[in-house]
PLY file of the C-alpha trace (Angstrom):
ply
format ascii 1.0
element vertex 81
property float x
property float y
property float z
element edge 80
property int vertex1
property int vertex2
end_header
93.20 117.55 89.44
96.18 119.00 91.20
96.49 121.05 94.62
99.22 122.37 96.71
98.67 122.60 100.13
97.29 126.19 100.02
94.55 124.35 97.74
93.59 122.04 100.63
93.18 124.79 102.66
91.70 127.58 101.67
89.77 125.17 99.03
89.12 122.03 100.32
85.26 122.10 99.34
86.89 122.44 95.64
88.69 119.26 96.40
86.13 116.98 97.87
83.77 118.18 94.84
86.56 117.01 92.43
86.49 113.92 94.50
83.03 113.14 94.75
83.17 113.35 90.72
85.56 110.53 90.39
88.47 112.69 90.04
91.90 111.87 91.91
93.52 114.79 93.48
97.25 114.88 93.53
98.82 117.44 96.82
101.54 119.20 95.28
104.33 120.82 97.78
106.83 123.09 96.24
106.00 121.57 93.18
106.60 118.12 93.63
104.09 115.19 94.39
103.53 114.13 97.94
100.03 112.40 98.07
97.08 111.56 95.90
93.41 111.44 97.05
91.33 109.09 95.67
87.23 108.37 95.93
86.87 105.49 97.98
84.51 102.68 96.25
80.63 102.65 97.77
80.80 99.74 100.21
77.58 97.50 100.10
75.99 97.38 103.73
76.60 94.08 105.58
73.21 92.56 106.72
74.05 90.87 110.39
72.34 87.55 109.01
75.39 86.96 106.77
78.11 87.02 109.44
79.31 83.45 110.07
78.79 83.97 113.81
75.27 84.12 113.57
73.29 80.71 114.54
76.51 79.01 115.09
75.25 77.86 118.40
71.65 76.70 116.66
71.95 73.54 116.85
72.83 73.08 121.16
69.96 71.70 122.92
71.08 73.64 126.45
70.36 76.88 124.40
66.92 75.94 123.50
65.62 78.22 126.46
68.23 80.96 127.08
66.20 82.56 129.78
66.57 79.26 131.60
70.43 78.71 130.46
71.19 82.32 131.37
69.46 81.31 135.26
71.58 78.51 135.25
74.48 80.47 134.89
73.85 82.68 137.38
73.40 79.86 140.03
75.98 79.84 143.17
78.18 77.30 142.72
78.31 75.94 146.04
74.62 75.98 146.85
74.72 72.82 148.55
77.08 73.71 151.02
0 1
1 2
2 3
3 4
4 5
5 6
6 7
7 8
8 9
9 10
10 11
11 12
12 13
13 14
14 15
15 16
16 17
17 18
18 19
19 20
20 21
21 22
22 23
23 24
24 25
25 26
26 27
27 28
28 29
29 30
30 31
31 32
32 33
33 34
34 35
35 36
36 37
37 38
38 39
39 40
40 41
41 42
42 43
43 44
44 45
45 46
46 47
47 48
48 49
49 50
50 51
51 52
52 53
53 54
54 55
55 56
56 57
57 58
58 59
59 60
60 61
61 62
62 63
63 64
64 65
65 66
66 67
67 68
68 69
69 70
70 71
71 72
72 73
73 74
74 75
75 76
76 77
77 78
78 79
79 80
């Protein structure tokens, strides 16, 4: 499909139809080619559980409690003092 820049104004629900179909929509100005608009591919969701972050502190044995790591923490440093 081709549209000049009236098109994409006064028509733009024309144009994202013609997209959602598949179609690519060249934007013609004064005749000549300035941009095309292309559907973009459906992107599968990413599930958090396959992001390499995830467990990669599984296997520390100060993490085994992280209420009492996290208390820890949050200790003064110069308690003794």
């Amino acid at each position: 499909m081709k549209a000049t820049i009236v098109d994409l104004r006064y028509r733009m629900k024309d144009v994202l139809r013609a997209i959602d179909r598949g179609e690519t929509v060249t934007v013609l100005h004064r005749g000549k080619e300035k941009a095309r608009l292309m559907p973009i591919a459906a992107k599968k969701r990413a599930r958090v559980a396959d992001h390499p972050a995830v467990g990669m502190w599984a296997d520390r044995k100060d993490m085994a409690d992280p209420a009492a790591y996290v208390r820890k923490i949050r200790e003064p440093r110069f308690r003794d003092l």
